[in-house]
MIDO-569127 format. One record per residue: residue number from 1; y, z, x of N, C-alpha, C, O in turn. Coordinates in steps of 0.05 Angstrom, whole numbers, always signed. Layout:
N
<rec NUM <Y Z X> <Y Z X> <Y Z X> <Y Z X>>
...
END
This chain:
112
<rec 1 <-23 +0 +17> <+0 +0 +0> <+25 +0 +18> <+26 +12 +39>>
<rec 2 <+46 -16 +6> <+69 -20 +26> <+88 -25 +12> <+89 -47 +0>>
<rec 3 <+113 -4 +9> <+136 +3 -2> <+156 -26 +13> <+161 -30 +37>>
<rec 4 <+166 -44 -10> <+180 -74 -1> <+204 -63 -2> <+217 -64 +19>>
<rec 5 <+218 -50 -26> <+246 -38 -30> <+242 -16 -52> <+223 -15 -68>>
<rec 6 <+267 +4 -49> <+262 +21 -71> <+294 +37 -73> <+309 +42 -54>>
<rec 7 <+296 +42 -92> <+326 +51 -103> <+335 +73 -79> <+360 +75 -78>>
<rec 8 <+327 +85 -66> <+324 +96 -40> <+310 +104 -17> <+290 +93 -10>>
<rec 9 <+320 +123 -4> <+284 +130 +12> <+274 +155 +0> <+284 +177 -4>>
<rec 10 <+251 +146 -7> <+231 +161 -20> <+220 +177 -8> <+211 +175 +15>>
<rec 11 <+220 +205 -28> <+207 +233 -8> <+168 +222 -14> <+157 +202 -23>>
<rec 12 <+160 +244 -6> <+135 +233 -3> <+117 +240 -28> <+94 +232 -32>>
<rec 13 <+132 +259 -47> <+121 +261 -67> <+134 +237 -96> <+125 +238 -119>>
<rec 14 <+155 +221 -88> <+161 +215 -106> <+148 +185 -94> <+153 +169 -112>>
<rec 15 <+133 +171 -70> <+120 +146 -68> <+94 +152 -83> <+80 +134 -93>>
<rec 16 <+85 +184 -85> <+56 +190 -96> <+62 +183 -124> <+48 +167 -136>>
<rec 17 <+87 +194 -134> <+87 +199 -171> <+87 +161 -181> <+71 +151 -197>>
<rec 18 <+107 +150 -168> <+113 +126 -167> <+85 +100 -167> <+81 +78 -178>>
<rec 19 <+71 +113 -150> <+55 +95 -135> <+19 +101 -148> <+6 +85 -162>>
<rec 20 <+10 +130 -138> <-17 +135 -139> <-24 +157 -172> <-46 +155 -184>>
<rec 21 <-4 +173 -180> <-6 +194 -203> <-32 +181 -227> <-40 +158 -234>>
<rec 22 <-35 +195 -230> <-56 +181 -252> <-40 +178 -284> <-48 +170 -306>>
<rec 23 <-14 +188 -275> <+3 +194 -312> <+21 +161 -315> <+35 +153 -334>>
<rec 24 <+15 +147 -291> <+35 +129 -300> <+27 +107 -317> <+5 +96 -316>>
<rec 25 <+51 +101 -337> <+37 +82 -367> <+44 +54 -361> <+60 +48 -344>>
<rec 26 <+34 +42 -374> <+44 +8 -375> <+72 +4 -382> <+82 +16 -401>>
<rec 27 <+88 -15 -365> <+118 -19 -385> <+112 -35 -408> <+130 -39 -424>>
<rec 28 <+91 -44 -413> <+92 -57 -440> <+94 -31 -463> <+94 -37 -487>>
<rec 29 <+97 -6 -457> <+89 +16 -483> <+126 +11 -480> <+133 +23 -500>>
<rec 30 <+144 +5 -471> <+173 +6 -473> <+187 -19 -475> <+211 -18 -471>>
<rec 31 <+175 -44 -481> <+177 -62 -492> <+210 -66 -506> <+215 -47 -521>>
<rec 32 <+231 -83 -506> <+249 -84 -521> <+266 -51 -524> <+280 -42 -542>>
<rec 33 <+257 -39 -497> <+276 -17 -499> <+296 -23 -470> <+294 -42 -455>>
<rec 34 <+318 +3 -468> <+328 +13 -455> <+316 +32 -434> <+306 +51 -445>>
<rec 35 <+312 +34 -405> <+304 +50 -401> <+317 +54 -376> <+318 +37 -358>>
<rec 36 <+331 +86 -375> <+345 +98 -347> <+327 +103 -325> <+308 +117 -331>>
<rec 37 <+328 +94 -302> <+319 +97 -271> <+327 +116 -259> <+350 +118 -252>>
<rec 38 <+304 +138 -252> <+316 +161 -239> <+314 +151 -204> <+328 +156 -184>>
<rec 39 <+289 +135 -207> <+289 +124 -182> <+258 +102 -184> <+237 +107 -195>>
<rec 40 <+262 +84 -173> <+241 +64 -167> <+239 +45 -142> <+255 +40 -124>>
<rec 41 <+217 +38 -147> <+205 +18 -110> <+186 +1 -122> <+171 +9 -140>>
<rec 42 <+188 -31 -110> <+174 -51 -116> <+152 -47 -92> <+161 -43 -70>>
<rec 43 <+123 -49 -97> <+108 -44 -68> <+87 -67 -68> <+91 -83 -87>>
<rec 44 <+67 -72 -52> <+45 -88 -49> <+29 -70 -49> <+33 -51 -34>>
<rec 45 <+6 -73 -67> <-26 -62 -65> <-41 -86 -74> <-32 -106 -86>>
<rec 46 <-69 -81 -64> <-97 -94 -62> <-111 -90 -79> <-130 -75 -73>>
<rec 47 <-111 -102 -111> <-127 -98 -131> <-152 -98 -130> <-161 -100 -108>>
<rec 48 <-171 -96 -152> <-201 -97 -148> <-209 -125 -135> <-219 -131 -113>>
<rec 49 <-200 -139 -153> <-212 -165 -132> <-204 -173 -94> <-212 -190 -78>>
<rec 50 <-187 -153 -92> <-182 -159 -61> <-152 -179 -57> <-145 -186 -34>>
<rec 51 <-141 -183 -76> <-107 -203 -80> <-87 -173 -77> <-87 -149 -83>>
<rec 52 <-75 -188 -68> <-43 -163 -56> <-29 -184 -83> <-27 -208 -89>>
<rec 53 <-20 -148 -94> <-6 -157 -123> <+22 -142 -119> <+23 -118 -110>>
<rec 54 <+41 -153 -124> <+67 -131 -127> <+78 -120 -153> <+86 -130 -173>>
<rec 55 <+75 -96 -145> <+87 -70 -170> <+111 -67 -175> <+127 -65 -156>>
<rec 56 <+120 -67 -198> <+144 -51 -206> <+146 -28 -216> <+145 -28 -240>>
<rec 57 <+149 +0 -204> <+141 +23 -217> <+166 +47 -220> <+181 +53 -201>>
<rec 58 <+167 +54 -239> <+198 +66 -231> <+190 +92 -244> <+166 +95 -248>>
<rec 59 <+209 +113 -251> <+204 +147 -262> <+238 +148 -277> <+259 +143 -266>>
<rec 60 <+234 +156 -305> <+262 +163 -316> <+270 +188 -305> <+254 +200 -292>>
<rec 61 <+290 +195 -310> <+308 +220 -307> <+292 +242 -330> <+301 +265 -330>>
<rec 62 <+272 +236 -346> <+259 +257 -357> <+234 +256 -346> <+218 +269 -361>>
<rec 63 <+223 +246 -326> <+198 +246 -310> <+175 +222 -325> <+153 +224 -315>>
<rec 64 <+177 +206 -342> <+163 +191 -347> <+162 +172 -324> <+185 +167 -316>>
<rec 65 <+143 +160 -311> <+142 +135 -298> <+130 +103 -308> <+111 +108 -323>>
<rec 66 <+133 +79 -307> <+121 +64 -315> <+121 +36 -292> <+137 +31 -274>>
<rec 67 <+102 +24 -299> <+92 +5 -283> <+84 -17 -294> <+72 -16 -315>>
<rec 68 <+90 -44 -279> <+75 -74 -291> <+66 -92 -261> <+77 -84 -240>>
<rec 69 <+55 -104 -260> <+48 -121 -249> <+52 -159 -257> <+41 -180 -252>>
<rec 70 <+70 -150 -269> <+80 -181 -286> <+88 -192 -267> <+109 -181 -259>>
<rec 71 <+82 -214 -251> <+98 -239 -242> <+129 -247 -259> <+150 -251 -247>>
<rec 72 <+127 -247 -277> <+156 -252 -292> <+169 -229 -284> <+191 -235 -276>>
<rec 73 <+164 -197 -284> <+185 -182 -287> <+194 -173 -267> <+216 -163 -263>>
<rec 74 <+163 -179 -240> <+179 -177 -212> <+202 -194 -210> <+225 -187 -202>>
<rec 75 <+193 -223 -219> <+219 -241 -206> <+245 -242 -214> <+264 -248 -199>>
<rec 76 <+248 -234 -244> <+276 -225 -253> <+278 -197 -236> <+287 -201 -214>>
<rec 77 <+276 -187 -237> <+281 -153 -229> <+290 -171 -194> <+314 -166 -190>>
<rec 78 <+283 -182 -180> <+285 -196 -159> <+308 -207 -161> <+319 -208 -139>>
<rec 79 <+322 -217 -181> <+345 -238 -186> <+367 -212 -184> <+387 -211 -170>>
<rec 80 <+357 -192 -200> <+380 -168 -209> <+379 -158 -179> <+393 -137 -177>>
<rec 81 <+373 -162 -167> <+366 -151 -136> <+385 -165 -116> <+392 -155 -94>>
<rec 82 <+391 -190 -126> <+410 -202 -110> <+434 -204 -112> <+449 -217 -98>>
<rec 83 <+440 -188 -135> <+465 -192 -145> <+470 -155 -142> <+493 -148 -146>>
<rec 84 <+457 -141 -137> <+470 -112 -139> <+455 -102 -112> <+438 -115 -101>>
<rec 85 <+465 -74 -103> <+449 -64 -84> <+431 -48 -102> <+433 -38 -125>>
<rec 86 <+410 -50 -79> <+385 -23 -89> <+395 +3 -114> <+387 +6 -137>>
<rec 87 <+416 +19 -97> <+417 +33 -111> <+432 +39 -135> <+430 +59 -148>>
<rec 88 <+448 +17 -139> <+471 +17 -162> <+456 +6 -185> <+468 -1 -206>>
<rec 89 <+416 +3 -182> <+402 -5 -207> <+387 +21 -227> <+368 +36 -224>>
<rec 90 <+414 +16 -254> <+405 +52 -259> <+394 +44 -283> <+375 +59 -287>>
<rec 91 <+395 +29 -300> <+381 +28 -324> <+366 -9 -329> <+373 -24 -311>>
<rec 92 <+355 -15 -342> <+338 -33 -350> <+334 -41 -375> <+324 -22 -387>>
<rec 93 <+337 -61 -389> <+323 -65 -411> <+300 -81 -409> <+302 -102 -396>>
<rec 94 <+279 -75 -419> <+243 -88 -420> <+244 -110 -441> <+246 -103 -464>>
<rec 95 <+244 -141 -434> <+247 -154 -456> <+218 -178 -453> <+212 -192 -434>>
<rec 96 <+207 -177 -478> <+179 -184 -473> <+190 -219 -481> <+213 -226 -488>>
<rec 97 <+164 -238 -479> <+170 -266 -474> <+143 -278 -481> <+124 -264 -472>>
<rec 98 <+136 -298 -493> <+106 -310 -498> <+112 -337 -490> <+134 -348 -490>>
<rec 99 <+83 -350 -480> <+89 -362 -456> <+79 -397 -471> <+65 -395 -492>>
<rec 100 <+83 -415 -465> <+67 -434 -481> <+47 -439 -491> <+41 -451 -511>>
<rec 101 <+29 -423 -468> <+3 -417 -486> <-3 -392 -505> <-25 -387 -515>>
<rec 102 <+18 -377 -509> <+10 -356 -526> <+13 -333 -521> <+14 -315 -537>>
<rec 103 <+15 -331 -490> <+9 -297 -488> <+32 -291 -475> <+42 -306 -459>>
<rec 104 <+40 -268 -482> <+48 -250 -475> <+56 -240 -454> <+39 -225 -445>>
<rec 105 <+87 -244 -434> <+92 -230 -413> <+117 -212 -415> <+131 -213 -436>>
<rec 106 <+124 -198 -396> <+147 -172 -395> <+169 -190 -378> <+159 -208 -365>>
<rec 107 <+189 -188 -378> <+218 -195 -358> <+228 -161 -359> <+218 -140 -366>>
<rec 108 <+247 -168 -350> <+279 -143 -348> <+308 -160 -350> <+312 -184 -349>>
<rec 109 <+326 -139 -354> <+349 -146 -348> <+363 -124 -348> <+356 -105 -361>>
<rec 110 <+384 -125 -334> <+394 -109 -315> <+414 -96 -342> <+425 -112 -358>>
<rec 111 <+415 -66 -345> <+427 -57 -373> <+449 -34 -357> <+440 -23 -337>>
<rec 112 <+472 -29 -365> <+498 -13 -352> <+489 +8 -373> <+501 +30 -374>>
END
């Protein structure tokens, strides 16, 4: 596992909460919401099949954390990345998207 960027430097318990915790939920359960960033890091891990996938995993200001592995919501979340620094990314909205064939993926966009 390998921390790419993250809203700061991370103590070592908040790469665990972020990264390994067993409590963290899908961002699809926050779908078409708002959601405040107490702090987050995009990282690379090695799924079951052996492919390096990149995470988006972040923790609110009330300790919920959530995570996706969406190709779509890394690369917007990537766009909002070029246009702001790391740390001035405090809130998010989760806005879901269906794809030509039908299914179902997550984006972001950057929410003040």
């Amino acid at each position: 596992m390998e921390i790419i960027n993250s809203s700061k430097e991370l103590t070592k318990a908040e790469r665990y909460y972020l990264t390994k915790a067993q409590n963290i939920k899908k961002m699809s359960l926050v779908k078409n919401q708002r959601i405040d960033l107490a702090t987050w890091c995009l990282y690379e891990d090695t799924n079951m099949d052996g492919e390096v996938q990149t995470i988006f995993s972040c923790q609110t200001p009330e300790g919920e954390t959530y995570a996706t592995n969406s190709p779509s919501f890394v690369r917007c979340f990537n766009d909002i990345l070029e246009c702001f620094d790391a740390g001035d990314i405090k809130a998010l909205r989760i806005e879901p998207g269906t794809s030509k064939a039908g299914r179902e993926f997550l984006t972001c966009v950057y929410a003040e």
